[in-house]
C-alpha positions as CSV (number, residue, x, y, z in Angstrom):
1,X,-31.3,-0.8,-75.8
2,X,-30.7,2.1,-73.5
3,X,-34.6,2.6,-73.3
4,X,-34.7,-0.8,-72.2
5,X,-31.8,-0.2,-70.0
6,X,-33.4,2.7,-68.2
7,X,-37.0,1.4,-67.5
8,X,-35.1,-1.5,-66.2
9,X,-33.8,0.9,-63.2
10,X,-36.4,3.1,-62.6
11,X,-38.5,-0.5,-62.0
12,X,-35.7,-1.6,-59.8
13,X,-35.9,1.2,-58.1
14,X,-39.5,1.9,-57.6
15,X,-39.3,-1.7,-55.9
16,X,-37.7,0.1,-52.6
17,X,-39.7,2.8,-52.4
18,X,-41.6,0.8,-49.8
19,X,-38.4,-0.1,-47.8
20,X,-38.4,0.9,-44.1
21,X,-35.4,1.7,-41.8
22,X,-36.2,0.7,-38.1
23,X,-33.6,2.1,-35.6
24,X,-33.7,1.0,-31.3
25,X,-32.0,4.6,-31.6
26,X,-33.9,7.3,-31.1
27,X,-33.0,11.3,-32.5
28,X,-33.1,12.3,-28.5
29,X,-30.3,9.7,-28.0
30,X,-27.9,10.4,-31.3
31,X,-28.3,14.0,-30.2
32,X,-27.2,13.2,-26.2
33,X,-24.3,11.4,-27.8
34,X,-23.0,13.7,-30.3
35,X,-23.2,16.4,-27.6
36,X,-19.9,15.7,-26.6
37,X,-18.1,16.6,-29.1
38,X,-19.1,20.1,-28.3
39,X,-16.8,20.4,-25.1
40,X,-13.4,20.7,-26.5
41,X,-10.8,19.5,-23.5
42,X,-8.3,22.0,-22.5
43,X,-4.7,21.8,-20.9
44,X,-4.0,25.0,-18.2
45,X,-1.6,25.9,-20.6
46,X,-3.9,26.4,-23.3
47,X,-6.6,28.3,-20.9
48,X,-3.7,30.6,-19.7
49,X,-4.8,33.5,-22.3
50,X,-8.3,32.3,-22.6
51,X,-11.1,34.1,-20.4
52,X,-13.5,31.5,-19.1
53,X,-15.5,30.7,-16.0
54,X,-15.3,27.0,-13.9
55,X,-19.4,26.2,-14.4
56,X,-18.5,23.1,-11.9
57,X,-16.5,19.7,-11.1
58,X,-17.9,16.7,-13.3
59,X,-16.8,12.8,-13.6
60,X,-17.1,10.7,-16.0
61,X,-16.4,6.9,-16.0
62,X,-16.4,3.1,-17.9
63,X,-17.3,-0.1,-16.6
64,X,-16.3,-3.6,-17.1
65,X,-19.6,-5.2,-15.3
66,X,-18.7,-8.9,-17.1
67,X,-15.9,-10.9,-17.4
68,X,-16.4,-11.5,-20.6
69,X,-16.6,-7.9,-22.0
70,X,-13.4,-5.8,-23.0
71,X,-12.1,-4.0,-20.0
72,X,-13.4,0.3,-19.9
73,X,-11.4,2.6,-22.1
74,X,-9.8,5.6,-20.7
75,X,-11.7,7.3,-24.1
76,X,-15.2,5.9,-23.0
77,X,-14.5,8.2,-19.8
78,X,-13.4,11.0,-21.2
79,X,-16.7,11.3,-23.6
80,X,-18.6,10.6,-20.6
81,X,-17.2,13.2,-18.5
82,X,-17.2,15.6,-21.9
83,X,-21.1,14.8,-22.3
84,X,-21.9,15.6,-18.7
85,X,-19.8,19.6,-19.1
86,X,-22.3,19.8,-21.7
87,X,-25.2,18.6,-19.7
88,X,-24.0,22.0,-17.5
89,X,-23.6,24.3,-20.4
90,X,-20.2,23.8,-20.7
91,X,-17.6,24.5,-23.7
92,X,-14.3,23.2,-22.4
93,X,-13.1,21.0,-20.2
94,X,-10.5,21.0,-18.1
95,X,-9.6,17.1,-17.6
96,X,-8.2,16.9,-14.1
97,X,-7.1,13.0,-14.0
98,X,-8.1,9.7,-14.8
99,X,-7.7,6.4,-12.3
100,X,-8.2,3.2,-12.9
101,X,-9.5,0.5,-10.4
102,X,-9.8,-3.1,-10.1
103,X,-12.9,-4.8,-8.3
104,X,-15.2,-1.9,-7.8
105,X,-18.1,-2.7,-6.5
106,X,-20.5,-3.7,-9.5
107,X,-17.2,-3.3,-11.8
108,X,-14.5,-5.3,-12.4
109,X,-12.8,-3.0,-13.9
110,X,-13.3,1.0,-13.4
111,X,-11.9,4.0,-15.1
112,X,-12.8,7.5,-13.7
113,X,-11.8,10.5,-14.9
114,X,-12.4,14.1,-13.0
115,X,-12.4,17.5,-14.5
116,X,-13.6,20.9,-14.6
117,X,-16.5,22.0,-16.6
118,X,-15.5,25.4,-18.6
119,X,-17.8,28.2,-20.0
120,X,-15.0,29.5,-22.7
121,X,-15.2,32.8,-24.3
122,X,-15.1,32.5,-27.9
């Protein structure tokens, strides 16, 4: 019984060896958004005994283009201002503010969020 038991699996799974995985995701663009979470965002209080360098002011922002989509998350920002620090070399972020607008043009809704990109010694 247990031979019977194991040539049943190993035929069950021989029959997927075949099986694809098709992805409209490609490695360049899991790696563009995974890069964010290499900036790590900073308050002035935190950089006070921290040596680092300002590489340069960034933005980052979410759009509501339709009326039918959820409105932009203050979070969506934030990893979009985080990915372009990294764009820049940067290691830290120091956030600056974010402001919400209503009928921008192109968005309905608009979040943007300002910062400074940070090289942080380690």
């Amino acid at each position: 019984m247990r031979t019977l038991s194991l040539t049943f699996i190993a035929l069950t799974l021989s029959g997927c060896a075949n099986w694809g995985f098709d992805s409209n995701v490609s490695p360049a663009g899991v790696k563009d958004y995974y890069k964010a979470g290499s900036v790590t965002l900073y308050s002035r209080e935190q950089l006070a005994d921290k040596n680092y360098v300002t590489l340069g002011s960034v933005e980052g922002e979410a759009c509501q283009l339709e009326a039918n989509e959820p409105p932009p998350k203050e979070a969506d920002a934030r990893n979009h201002i985080r990915r372009r620090a990294a764009d820049m070399g940067a290691n830290g972020l120091l956030l600056d503010n974010c402001m919400h607008f209503d009928d921008m043009p192109g968005c309905i809704e608009h979040v943007l969020c300002s910062g400074q990109a940070l090289s942080v010694a380690e």
